[in-house]
C-alpha positions as CSV (number, residue, x, y, z in Angstrom):
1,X,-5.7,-36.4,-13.4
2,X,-6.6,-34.3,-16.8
3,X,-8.1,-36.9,-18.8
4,X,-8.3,-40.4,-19.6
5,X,-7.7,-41.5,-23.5
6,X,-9.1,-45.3,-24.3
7,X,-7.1,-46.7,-27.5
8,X,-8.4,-50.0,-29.5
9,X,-5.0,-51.8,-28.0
10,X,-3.6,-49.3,-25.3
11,X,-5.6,-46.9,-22.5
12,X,-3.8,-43.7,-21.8
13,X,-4.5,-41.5,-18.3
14,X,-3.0,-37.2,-18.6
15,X,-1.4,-36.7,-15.1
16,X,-0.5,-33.0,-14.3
17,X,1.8,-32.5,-12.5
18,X,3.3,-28.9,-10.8
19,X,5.9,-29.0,-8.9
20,X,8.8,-26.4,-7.7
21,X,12.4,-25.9,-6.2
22,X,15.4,-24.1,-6.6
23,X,18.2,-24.8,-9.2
24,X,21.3,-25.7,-7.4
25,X,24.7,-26.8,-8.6
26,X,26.7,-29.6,-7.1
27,X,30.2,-30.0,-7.7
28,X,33.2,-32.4,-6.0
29,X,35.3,-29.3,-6.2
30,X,32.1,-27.4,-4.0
31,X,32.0,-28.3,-0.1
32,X,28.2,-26.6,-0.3
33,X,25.5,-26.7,-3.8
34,X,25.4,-23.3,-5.0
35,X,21.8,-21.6,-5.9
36,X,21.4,-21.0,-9.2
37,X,18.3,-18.8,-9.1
38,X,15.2,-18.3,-7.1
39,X,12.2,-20.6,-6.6
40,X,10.6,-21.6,-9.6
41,X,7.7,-23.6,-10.4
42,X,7.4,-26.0,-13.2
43,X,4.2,-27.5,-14.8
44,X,4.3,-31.2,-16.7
45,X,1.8,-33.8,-17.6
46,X,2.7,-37.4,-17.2
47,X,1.3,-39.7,-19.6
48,X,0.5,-43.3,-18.2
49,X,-0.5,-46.1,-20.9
50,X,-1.8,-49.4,-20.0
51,X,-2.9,-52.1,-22.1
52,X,-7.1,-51.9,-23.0
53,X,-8.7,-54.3,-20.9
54,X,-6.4,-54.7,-18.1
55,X,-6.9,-54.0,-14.6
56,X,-4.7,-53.0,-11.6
57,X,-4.4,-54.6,-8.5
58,X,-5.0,-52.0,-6.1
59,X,-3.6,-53.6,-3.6
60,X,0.0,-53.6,-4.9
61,X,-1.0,-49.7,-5.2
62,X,1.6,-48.4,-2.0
63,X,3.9,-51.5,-2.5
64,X,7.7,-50.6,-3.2
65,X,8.3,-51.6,-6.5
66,X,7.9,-56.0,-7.5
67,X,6.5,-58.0,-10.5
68,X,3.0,-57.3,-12.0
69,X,2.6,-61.2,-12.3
70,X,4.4,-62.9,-9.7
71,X,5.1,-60.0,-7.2
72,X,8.8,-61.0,-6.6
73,X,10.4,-57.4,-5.8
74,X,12.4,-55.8,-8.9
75,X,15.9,-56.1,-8.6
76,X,18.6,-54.3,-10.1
77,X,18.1,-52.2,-13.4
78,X,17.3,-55.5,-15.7
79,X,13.6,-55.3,-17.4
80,X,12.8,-58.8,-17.2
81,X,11.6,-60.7,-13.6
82,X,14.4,-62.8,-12.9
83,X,11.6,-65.3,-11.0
84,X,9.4,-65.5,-13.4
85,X,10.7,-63.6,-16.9
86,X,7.6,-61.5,-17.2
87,X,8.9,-58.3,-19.1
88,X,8.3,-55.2,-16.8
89,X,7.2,-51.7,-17.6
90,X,5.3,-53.2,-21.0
91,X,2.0,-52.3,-19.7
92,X,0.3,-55.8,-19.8
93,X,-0.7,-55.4,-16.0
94,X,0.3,-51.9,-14.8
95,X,0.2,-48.4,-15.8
96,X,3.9,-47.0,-17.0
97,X,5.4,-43.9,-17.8
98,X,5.4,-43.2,-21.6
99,X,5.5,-39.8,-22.2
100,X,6.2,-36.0,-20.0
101,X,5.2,-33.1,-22.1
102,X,5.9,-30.2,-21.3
103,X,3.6,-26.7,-21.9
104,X,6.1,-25.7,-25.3
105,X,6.2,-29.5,-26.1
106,X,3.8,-30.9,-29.2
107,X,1.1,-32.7,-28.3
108,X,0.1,-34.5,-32.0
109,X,-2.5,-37.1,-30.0
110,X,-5.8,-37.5,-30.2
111,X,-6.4,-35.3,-27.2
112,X,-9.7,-35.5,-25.0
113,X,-10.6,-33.2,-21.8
114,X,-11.7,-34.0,-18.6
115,X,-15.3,-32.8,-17.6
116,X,-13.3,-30.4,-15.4
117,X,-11.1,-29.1,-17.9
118,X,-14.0,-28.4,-20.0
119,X,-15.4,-26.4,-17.8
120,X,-12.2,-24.6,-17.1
121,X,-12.1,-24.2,-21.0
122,X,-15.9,-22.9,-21.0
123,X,-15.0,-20.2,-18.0
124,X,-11.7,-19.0,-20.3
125,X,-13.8,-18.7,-23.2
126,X,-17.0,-16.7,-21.1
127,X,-14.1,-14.1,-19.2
128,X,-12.1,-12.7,-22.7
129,X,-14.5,-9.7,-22.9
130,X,-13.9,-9.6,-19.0
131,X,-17.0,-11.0,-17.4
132,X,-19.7,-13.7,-17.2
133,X,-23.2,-12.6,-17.4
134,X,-26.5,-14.0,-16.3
135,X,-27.1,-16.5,-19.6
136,X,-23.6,-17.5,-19.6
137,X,-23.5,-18.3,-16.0
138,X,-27.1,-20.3,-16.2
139,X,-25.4,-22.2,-19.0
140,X,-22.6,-22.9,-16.7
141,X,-24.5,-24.2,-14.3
142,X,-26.3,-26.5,-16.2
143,X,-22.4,-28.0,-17.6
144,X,-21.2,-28.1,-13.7
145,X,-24.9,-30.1,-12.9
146,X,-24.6,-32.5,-16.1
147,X,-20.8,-32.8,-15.2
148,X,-21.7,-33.1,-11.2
149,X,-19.5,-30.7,-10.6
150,X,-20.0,-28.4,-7.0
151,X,-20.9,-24.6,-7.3
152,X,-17.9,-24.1,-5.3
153,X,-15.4,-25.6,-7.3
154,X,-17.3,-23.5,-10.3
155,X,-16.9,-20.4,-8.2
156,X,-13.4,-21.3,-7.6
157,X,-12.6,-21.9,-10.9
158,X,-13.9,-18.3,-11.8
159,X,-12.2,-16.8,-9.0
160,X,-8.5,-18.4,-10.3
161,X,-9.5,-17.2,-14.2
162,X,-10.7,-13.7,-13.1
163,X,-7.5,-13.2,-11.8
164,X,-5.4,-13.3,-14.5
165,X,-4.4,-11.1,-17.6
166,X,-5.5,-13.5,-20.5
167,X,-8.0,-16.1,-19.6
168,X,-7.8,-18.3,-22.8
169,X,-3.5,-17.7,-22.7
170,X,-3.9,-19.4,-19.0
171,X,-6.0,-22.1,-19.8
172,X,-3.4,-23.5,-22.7
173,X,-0.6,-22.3,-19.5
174,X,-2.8,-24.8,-17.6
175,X,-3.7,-27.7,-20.1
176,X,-2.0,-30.7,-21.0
177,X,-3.2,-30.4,-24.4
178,X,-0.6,-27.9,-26.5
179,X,-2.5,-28.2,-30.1
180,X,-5.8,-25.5,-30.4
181,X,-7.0,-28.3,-32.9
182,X,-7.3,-31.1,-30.8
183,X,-8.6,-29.0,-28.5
184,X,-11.3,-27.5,-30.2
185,X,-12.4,-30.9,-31.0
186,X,-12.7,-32.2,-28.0
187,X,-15.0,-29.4,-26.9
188,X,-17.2,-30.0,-29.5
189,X,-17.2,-33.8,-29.0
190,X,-18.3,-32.4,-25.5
191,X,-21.3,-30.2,-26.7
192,X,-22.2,-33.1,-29.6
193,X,-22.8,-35.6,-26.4
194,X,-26.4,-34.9,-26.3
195,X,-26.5,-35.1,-30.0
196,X,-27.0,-31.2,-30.7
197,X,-24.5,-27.8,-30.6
198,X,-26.6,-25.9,-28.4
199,X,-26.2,-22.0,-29.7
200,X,-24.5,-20.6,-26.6
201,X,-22.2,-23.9,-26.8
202,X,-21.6,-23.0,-30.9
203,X,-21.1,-19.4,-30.3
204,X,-18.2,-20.5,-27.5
205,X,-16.7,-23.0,-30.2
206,X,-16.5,-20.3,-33.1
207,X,-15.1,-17.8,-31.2
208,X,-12.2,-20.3,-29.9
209,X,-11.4,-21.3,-33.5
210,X,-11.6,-17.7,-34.4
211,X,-8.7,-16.7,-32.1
212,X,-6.7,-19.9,-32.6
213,X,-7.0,-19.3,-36.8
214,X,-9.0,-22.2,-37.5
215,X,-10.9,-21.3,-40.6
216,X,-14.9,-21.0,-40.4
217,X,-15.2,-23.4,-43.5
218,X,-12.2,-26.1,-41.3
219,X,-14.6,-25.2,-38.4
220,X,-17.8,-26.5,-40.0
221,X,-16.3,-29.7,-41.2
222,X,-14.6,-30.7,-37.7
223,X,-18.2,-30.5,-36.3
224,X,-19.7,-32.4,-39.2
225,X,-17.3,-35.5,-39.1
226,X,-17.9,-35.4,-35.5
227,X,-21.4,-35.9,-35.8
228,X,-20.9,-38.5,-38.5
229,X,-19.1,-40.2,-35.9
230,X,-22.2,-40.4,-33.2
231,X,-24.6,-41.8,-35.9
């Protein structure tokens, strides 16, 4: 899980999701599928909505699939209980599949990041001139303890960036957020939650908008309707 998005009427939970296999063609007029290619990979985030306010019962949790409110096992492909009519897949009770977006798919929600993916965010940001050095690892540290998040995830997550050509290109590779915009708020609303843009945080931020072409001037009044927002 990515992030978790709480609405005024519906809840909404980022799930992503990598998965791989190879392409195969089946045909009547085939006695064996043919390969179509090699092994490839495929990254997509799931979106789950359920209404605000409700809760799941757990229990049902490894259950094949039955009604939310009766529990009578679905049957056929009709959306209504025929036990009880409760409508299913609206939501009301259980989390359902409203959305998959995939990486070159828009995203035009109000997007917010897990505290991991912030800090996978922060590391992109600290490793485009190639390294971290001391200040911006002690600043790191002090996101992974507010965040309780384990050195060794931190390290891990340094280890996975270091290795690639283009940290920040990875991270939006790696994101289920495709808009700069909605990400660049979201950071901020992270470094706004103690109520200030610390300077190391502020230098991070500009230099994100810089590269995703979001204007100094657009810059300054994202972060000042955000703070609006905590007073």
């Amino acid at each position: 899980m990515i992030s978790v998005e709480e609405g005024q009427t519906d809840d909404k939970v980022y799930v992503d999701l990598v998965w791989g296999g190879i392409p195969m063609l089946y045909s009547p007029n085939l006695d064996f599928p043919v390969s179509l290619g090699d092994y490839k990979n495929k990254r997509e985030t799931y979106v789950l909505t359920r209404k605000h306010g409700a809760n799941t019962n757990h229990s049902n949790a490894l259950n094949s699939a039955h009604c939310p409110n009766c529990g009578a096992p679905e049957t056929g492909t009709a959306n209504e209980c025929p036990y009880c009519g409760t409508v299913l897949n609206s939501g009301e009770k259980e989390w359902v599949l409203c959305d998959i977006i995939s990486p070159n798919k828009t995203q035009s929600t109000n997007y917010s990041l897990s505290n991991i993916e912030i800090i996978r965010w922060t590391i992109a940001m600290m490793l485009v001139d190639g390294k971290i050095d001391d200040k911006e690892m002690e600043y790191l540290r002090s996101l992974a303890k507010k965040y309780e998040i384990p050195n060794k995830k931190i390290e891990e997550i340094i280890n996975e960036f270091s290795n690639v050509e283009s940290p920040v290109d990875y991270a939006f590779e790696t994101t289920g957020a495709s808009n700069p915009v909605n990400i660049l708020k979201a950071l901020i609303r992270m470094a706004l939650s103690d109520g200030i843009v610390e300077a190391e945080e502020n230098n991070l931020l500009k230099e994100f908008a810089r590269k995703n072409n979001v204007s100094p001037e657009e810059y300054n009044q994202i972060v000042k309707k955000l703070k609006s927002k905590l007073k």
